[in-house]
C-alpha positions in Angstrom: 7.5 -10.4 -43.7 4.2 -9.9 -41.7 2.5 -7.0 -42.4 0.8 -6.6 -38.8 4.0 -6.5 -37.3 5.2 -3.5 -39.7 2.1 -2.0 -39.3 2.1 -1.9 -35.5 6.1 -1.5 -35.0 5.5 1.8 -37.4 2.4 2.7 -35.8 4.4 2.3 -32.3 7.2 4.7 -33.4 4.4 7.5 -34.3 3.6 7.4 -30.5 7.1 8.1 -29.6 6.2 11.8 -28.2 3.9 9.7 -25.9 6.4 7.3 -24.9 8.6 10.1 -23.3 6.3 11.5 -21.9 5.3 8.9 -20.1 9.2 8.3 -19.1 9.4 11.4 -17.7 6.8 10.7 -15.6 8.3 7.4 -14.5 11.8 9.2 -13.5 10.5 11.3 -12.0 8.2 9.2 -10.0 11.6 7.1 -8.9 13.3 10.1 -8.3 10.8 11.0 -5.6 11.1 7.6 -3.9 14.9 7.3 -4.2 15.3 10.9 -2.7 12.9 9.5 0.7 10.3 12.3 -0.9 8.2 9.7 -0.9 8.1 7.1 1.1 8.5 3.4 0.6 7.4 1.5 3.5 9.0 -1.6 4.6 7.4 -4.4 7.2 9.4 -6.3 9.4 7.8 -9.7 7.8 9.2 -11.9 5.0 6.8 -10.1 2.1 8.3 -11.7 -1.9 7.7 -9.7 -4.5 7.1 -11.3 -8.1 6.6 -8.5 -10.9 8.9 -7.3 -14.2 8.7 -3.5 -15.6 6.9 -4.8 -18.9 3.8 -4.7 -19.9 2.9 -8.4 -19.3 4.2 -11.3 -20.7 7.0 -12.6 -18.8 5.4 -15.6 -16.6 4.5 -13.7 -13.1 1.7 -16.3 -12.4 4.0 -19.2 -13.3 6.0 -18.1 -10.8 4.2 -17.4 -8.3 3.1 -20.7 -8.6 6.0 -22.0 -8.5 6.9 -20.1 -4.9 3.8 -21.5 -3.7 4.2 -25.2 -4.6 7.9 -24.6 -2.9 7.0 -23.2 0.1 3.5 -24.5 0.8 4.9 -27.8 2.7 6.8 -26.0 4.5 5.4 -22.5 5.2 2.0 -21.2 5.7 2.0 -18.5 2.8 -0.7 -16.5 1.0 -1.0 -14.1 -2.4 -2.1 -10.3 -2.8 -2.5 -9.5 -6.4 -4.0 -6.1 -7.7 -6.9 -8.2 -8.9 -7.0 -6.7 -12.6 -10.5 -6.5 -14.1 -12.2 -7.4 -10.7 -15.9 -5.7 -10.2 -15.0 -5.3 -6.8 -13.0 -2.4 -5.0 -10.6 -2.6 -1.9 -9.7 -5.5 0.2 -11.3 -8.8 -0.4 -10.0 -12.5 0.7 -11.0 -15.3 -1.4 -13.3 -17.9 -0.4 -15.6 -20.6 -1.5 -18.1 -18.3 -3.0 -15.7 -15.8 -5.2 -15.5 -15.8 -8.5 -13.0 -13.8 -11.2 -15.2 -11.2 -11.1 -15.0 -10.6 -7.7 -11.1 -10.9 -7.5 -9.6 -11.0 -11.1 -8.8 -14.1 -13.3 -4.9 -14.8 -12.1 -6.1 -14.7 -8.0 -8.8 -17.1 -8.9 -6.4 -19.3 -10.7 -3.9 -19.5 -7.6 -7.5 -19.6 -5.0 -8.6 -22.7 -7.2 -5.0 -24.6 -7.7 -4.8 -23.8 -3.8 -7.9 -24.0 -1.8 -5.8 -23.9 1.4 -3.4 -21.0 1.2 -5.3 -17.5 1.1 -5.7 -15.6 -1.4 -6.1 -11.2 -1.3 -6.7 -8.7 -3.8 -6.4 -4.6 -2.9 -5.2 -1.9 -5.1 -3.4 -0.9 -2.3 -1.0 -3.1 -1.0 0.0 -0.7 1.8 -3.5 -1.5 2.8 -4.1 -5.0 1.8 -1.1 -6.3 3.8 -1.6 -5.3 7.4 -5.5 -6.6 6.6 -4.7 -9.9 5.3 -2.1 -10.4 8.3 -5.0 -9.2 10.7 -7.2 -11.9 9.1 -4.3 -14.5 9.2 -2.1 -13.8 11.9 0.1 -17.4 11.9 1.4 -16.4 7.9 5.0 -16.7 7.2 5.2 -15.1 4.5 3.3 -13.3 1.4 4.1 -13.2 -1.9 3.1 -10.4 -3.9 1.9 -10.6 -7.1 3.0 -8.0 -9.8 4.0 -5.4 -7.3 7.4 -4.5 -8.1 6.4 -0.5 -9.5 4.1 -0.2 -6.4 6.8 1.4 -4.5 4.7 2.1 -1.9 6.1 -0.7 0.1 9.6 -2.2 0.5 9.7 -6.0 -0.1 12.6 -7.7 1.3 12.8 -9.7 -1.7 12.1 -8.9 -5.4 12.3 -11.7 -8.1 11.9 -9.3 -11.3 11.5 -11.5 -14.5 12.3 -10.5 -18.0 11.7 -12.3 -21.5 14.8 -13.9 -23.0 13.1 -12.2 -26.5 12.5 -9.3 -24.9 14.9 -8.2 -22.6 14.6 -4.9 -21.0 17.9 -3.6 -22.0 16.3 -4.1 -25.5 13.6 -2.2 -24.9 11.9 1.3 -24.6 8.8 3.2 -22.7 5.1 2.4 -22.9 3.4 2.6 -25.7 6.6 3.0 -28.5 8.3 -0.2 -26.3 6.7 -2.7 -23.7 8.4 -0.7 -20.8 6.1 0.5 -17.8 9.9 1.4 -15.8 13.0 2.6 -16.7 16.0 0.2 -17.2 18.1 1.4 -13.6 14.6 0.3 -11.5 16.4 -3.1 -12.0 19.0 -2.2 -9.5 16.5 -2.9 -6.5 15.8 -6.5 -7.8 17.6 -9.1 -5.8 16.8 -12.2 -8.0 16.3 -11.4 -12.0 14.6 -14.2 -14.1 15.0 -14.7 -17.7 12.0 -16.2 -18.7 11.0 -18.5 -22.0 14.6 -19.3 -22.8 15.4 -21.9 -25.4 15.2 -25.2 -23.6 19.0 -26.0 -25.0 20.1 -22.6 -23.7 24.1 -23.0 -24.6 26.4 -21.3 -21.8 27.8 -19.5 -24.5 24.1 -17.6 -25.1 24.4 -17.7 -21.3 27.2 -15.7 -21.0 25.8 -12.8 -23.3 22.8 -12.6 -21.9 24.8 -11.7 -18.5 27.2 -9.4 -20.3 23.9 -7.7 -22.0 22.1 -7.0 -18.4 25.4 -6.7 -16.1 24.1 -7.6 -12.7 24.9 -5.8 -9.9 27.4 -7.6 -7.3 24.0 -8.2 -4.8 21.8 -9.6 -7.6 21.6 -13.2 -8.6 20.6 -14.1 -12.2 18.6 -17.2 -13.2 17.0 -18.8 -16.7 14.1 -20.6 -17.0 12.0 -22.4 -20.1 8.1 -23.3 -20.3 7.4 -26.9 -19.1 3.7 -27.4 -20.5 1.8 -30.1 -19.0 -0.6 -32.3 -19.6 -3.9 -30.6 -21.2 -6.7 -31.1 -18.7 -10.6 -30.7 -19.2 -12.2 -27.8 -17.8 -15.0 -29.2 -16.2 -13.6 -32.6 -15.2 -9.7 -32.9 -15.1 -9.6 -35.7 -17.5 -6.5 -35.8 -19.3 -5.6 -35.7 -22.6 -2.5 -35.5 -24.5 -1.6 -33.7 -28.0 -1.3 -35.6 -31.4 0.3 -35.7 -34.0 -3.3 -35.7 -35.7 -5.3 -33.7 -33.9 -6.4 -29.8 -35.4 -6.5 -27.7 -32.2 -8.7 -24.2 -31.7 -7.2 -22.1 -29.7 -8.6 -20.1 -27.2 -6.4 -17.1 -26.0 -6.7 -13.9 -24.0 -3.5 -13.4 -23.0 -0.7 -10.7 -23.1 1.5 -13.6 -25.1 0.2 -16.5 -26.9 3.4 -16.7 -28.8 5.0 -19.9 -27.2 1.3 -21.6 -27.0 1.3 -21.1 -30.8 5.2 -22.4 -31.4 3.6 -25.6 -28.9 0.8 -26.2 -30.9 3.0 -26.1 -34.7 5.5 -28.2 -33.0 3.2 -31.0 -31.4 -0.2 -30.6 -33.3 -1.4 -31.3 -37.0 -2.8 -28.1 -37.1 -4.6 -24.9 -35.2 -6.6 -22.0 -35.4 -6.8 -19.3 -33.2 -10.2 -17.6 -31.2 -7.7 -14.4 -29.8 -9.2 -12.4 -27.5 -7.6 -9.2 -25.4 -5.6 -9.5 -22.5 -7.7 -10.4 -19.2 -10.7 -10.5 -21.6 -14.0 -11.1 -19.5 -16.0 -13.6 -21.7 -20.0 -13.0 -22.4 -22.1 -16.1 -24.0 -22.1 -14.3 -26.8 -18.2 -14.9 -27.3 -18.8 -18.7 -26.1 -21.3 -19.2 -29.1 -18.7 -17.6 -31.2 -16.0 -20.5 -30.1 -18.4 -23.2 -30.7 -19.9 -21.9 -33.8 -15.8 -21.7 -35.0 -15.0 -25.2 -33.6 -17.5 -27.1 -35.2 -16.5 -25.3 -38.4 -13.4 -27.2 -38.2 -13.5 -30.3 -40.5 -11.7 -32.7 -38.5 -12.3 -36.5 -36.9 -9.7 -35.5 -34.0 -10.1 -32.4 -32.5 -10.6 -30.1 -29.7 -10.3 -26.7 -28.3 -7.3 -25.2 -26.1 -7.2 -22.6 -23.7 -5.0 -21.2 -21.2 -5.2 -21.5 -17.1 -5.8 -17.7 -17.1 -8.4 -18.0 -19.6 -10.3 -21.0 -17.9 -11.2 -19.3 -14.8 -13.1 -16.7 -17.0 -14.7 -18.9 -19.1 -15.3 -21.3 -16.0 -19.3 -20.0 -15.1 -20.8 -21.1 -18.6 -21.1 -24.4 -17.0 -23.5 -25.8 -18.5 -22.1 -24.7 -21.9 -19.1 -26.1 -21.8 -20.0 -29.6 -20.6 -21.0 -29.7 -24.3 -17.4 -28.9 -25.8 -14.3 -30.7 -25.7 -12.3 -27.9 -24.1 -9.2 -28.1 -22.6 -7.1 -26.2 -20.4 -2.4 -26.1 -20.6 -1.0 -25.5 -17.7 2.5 -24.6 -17.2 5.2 -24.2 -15.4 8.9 -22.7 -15.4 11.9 -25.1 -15.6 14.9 -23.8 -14.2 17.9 -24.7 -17.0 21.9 -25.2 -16.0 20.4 -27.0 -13.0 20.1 -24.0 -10.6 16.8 -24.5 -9.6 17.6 -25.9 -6.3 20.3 -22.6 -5.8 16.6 -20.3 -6.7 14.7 -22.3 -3.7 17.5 -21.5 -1.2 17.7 -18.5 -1.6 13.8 -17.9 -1.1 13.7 -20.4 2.0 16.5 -18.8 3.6 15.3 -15.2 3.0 12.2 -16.5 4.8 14.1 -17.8 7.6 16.3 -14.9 7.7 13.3 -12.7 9.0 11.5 -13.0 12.6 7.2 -13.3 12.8 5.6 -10.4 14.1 4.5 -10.6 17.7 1.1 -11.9 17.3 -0.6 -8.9 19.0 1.2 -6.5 16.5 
């Protein structure tokens, strides 16, 4: 038994007076939204909302990849994300000069995988999407990035995702659970996503997983497993593929390294781990640390990991890191029972299903 996770599951309990209060706050937040106290606003103009009601961990960015290497050919799409840990404030569209500080780590991930499509941060999304469709009048449609609590705003479609270990029927308020919503929020999702399922997933385990979140009649339930790819350099793309031999570092500042751990003990000799907080905004200091640990390592074959969300912030020590083998996983989700292509039509023809605003609108 780990005595961490005793420690932190006990610890968690002690904060249970915490945790309803905070639940309390949340009804009574959805109670004032569900009774048109206040208002949600909806826009007549195909806006897709990616989010969960967890605290992190469930594959948002994946995902919204995903939508954007589905509807890219087809559509002319952009992002709004909250920008978390940004130094700037309000509206601000991406361009060649940004950087994660100016509009947080997961925008500059999707603004660097996809030069072309624009990319918006704003606290306020109420705000941030008539601006971005002033700036880009010819969009089809936005996807929104962790916006699904931001009830400020009515998306016509919600894709809420959920970890198969963690499902939200499983789990409790913020900070005692992971929970930043209650359980019945669910009901205005039109799409759920159970995320980092078991690649061989048996129908069976299928089956209980439905019976455990009992979809609505409206809602549409899909499962999906990581797909890693190829590791990539940071600096210049080259490729390079795990072994059997190699002792790996790990470099991690992410809500949940868990699967990038259960990857590296499946495929590598060996790792260590370099854990840093979620979103964690890297100094020199902390790259001196990496190296200092890396070379520590006594091993003929080896290199150092990190994590798409993590390169973006570690991405301006240049200079630095032309020095160190460092490598970056990407990944995707893999739809499982082949219903991947069921997922795309639906999102295509909730697209179609929705008229352009007039231009001068």
């Amino acid at each position: 038994m780990n005595l961490n996770n005793v420690f932190l599951k006990s610890f968690r309990i002690v904060l249970l007076p915490f945790a309803l209060l905070y639940g309390l706050a949340v009804m009574i937040r959805n109670w004032l939204f569900d009774k048109n106290y206040l208002k949600s606003i909806p826009f007549n103009f195909p806006l897709i909302c990616v989010g969960n009601i967890a605290v992190g961990g469930t594959g948002k960015s994946p995902m919204v990849e995903y939508l954007i290497d589905l509807l890219h050919p087809e559509f002319k799409i952009a992002t709004v994300s909250r920008g978390y840990k940004r130094k700037t404030k309000g509206y601000v569209l991406a361009n060649d000069k940004s950087t994660a500080l100016d509009i947080g780590d997961e925008s500059m991930q999707f603004h660097q995988k996809y030069p072309d499509i624009s990319v918006a941060v704003g606290e306020e999304r109420l705000v941030a999407i008539p601006q971005l469709l002033h700036d880009n009048p010819d969009l089809d449609a936005i996807i929104l990035d962790d916006a699904f609590q931001h009830r400020d705003i009515k998306p016509g479609l919600n894709i809420v995702l959920t970890e198969y270990s963690n499902l939200y029927v499983h789990d409790f308020f913020f900070p005692t659970g992971d929970l930043r919503d209650q359980h019945s929020s669910m009901k205005r999702a039109e799409i759920i996503v159970i995320t980092k399922c078991p690649a061989d997933l048996w129908e069976d385990n299928k089956q209980k997983l439905l019976r455990a979140i009992k979809p609505l009649p409206h809602q549409k339930v899909f499962f999906t497993t990581i797909n890693y790819g190829m590791p990539y350099h940071i600096l210049n793309k080259d490729l390079r593929a795990i072994k059997t031999t190699d002792e790996v570092l790990l470099v991690c500042g992410i809500a949940n390294p868990k699967p990038i751990k259960e990857y590296l003990h499946k495929y590598a000799y060996t790792y260590y781990q370099k854990n840093y907080s979620d979103h964690h905004i890297f100094s020199i200091d902390d790259l001196r640390d990496i190296k200092e640990k890396f070379e520590g390592i006594d091993a003929k074959e080896k290199f150092i990991l990190t994590t798409e969300k993590d390169a973006v912030r570690l991405a301006k020590f240049t200079d630095e890191l032309a020095q160190l083998p460092i490598y970056v996983l990407p990944i995707k989700h893999k739809f499982l029972f082949n219903e991947g292509e069921e997922f795309n039509k639906l999102v295509i023809s909730f697209i179609n299903s929705i008229s352009k605003p007039l231009q001068n609108e």
